[in-house]
N, C-alpha and C positions, 0 to 999 in steps of 0.2 A: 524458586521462581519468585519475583517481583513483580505486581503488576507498575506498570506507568503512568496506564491513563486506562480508562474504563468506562465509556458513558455514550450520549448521542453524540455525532460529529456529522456538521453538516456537507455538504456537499453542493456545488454546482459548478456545472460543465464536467459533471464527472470527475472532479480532479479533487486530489488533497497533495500535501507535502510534509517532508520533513526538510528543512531549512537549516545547514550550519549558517550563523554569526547571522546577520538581521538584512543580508536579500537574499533573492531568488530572481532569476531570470529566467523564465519560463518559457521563452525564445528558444533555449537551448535543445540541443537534442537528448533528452532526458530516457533514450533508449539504445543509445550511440552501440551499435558491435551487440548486441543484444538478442536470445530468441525469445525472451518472454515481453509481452506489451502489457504487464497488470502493474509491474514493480520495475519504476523507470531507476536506472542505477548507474547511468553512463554519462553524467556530468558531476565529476563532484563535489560540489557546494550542495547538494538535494536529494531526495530521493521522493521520484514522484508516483503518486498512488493513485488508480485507477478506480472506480465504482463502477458502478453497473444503473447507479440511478444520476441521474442527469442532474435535476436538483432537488434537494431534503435531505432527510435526516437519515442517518446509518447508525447500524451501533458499532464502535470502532473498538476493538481493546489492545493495547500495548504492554508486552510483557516480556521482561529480562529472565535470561535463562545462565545457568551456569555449564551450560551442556544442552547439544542439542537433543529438542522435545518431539516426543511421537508425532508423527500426520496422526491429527484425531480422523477418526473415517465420518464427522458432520461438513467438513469442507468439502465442497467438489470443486473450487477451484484452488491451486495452492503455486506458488512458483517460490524459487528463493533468491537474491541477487546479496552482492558483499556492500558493504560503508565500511568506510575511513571516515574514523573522528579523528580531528588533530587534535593537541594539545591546546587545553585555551579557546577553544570552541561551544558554544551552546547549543544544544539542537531543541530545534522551534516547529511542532506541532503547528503546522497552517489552515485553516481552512480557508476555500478560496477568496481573495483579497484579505483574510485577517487573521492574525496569530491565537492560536487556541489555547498555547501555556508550551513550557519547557520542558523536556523529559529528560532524567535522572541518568542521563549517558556518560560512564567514562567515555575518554579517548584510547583509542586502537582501532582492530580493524573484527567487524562483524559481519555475519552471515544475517542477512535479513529473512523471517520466512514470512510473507501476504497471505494470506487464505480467504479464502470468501464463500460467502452460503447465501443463497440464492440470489445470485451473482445477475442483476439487470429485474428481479421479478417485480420490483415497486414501479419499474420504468413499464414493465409489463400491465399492471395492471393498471395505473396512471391511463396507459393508451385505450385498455377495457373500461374506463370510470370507473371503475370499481374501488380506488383508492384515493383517498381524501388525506395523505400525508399524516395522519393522526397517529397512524402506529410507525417503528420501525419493521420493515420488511426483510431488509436486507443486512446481516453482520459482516464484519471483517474483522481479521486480528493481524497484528503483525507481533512477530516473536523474533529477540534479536539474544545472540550469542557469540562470545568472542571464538574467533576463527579465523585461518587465514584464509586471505582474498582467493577468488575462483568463480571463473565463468556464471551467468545466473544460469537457472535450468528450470524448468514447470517441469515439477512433480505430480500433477493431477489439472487435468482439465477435462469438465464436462460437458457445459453451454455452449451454443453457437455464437454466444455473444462474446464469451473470454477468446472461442477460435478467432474470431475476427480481431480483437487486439493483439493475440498471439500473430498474425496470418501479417500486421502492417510494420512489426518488429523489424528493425533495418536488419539485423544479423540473421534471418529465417531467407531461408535458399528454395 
């Protein structure tokens, strides 16, 4: 295992990205045919990622696998979807409106896995006063491994709040 990136990643409007080559258009439907809404996988020049806090700071970790890795049992929310890196492509750690750095990706085609641990509870406590942004509340990791392309699928969901991005999924019947 590699890690890629490892540290606080901000967030607002709930969003983050991974970006091949230097845009994103975020117009797009980034859930296109899809039933999970955490780990947007259905346009791809992007892969757009979902928070749970609206805006601040998350702790975000990136990490290459040679084979895929256990569900640790600390996520309760997890989904996976696939990327295709082309050849000659960069991929760009976003946060929203500004690039956060590069990450150490061959090209082919990966299984992405998103996991989150206390998926909304900064947005939660924000609305109680209780939180003054100083700590992180809320982690995510994403773990990627070469693998061939395939449907995304949520492996674990527990919150009403990942239901509800799971629930606006265009592919969810």
């Amino acid at each position: 295992m590699k890690v890629l990136f490892d540290g606080k990643f901000h967030t607002h409007y709930g969003q983050g990205y991974l970006i091949l080559g230097d845009t994103c258009d975020t117009d797009q439907d980034w859930r296109k045919g899809q039933v999970n809404g955490l780990l947007g996988a259905g346009f791809p020049t992007f892969l757009f990622l979902v928070f749970g806090l609206h805006t601040g700071d998350v702790r975000l970790t990136v990490r290459l696998w040679d084979a895929p890795p256990e569900v640790e049992e600390v996520w309760e929310e997890v989904v996976e979807a696939s990327f295709r890196i082309p050849p000659g492509q960069v991929v760009w750690l976003c946060e929203f409106g500004d690039n956060h750095g590069t990450l150490d990706l061959d090209p082919g085609v990966y299984r992405v896995r998103y996991c989150a641990h206390n998926f909304g509870a900064a947005e939660d406590a924000i609305s109680r006063d209780e939180h003054t942004g100083d700590e992180m509340l809320e982690s995510y990791q994403l773990d990627f491994w070469k693998a061939e392309a395939k449907p995304d699928a949520i492996l674990r969901q527990t919150s009403p709040r990942a239901a509800y991005w799971h629930s606006v999924a265009p592919g969810r019947s």
